[in-house]
C-alpha positions, -999 to 999 in steps of 0.1 A, spaced: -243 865 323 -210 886 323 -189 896 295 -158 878 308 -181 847 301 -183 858 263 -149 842 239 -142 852 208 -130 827 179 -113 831 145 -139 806 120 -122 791 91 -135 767 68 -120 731 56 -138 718 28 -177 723 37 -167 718 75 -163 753 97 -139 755 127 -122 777 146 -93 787 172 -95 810 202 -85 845 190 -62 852 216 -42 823 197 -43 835 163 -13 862 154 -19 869 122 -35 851 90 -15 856 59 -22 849 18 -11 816 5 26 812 9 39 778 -4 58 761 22 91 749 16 91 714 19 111 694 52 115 659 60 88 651 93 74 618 104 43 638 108 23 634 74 8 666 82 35 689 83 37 709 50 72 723 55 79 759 65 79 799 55 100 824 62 77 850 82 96 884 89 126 866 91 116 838 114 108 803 101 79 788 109 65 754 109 36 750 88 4 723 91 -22 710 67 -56 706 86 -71 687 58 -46 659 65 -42 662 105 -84 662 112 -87 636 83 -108 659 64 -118 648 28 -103 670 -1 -77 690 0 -75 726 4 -82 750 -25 -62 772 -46 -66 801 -30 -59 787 4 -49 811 33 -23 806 63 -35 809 99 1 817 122 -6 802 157 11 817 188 8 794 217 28 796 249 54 815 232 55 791 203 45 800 167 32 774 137 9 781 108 -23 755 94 -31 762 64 -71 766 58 -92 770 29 -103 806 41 -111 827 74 -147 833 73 -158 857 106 -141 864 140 -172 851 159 -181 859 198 -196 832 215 -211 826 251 -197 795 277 -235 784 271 -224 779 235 -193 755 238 -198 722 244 -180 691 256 -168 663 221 -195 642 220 -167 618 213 -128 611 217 -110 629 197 -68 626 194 -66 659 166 -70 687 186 -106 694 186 -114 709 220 -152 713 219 -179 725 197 -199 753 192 -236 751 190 -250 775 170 -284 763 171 -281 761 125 -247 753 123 -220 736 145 -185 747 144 -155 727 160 -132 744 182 -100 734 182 -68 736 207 -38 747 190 -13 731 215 -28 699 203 -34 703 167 -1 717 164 19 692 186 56 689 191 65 709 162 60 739 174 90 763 176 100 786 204 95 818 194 124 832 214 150 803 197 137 803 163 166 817 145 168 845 115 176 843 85 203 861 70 
């Protein structure tokens, strides 16, 4: 097997649950940062930060995956760059940047509508690899138009 074959993933956890994004995906993670609250017809959608002087859209996983609980206290923000787009999803914390061989991802058993791509089987624990383009949806922001604030 090749290198090239080899990706490497950002795991966080949700509750007791462990998933994870590509790394090429993940700009930065950031402390907790209470989001500002904005009206969305996604239930998801926490409301946004100010980031460097860029706002940003940011996501609850707990309610978008349906996962029971909410986050904890000391929750942590995971800012998402995809196709030139940026959003945050806010985890309960980043556990390990993890490299992982094709041989390790696998298809969804099952359908699944909230972004989870495949899974990783780690032979003791499974962790579920999501795409940020679907988790994250239509409210992502262009990171070229997203205006500063003064």
């Amino acid at each position: 097997m090749s290198e090239g074959s080899d990706r490497q993933l950002v795991v966080f956890t949700l509750g007791e649950e462990e998933y994870a994004f590509p790394i090429g995906q993940v700009h930065e993670i950031i402390r907790r940062t209470e989001p500002r609250s904005v009206a969305s017809p996604d239930p998801w959608v926490r409301g946004i930060i100010s980031l460097r002087g860029r706002i940003v859209p940011v996501h609850d996983l707990t309610v978008r995956l349906g996962v029971a609980g909410g986050v904890q206290e000391d929750w942590k923000i995971v800012i998402l760059e995809v196709h030139g787009e940026v959003a945050g999803v806010i985890v309960d914390d980043v556990a390990e940047v993890l490299t992982v061989t094709a041989e390790q991802i696998e298809a969804v058993p099952v359908g699944s509508d909230a972004g989870i791509a495949a899974v990783v089987n780690l032979g003791d624990r499974i962790v579920a690899l999501l795409d940020p383009s679907l988790v994250l949806g239509a409210t992502l922001q262009p990171a070229d138009t997203v205006p500063a604030l003064a």
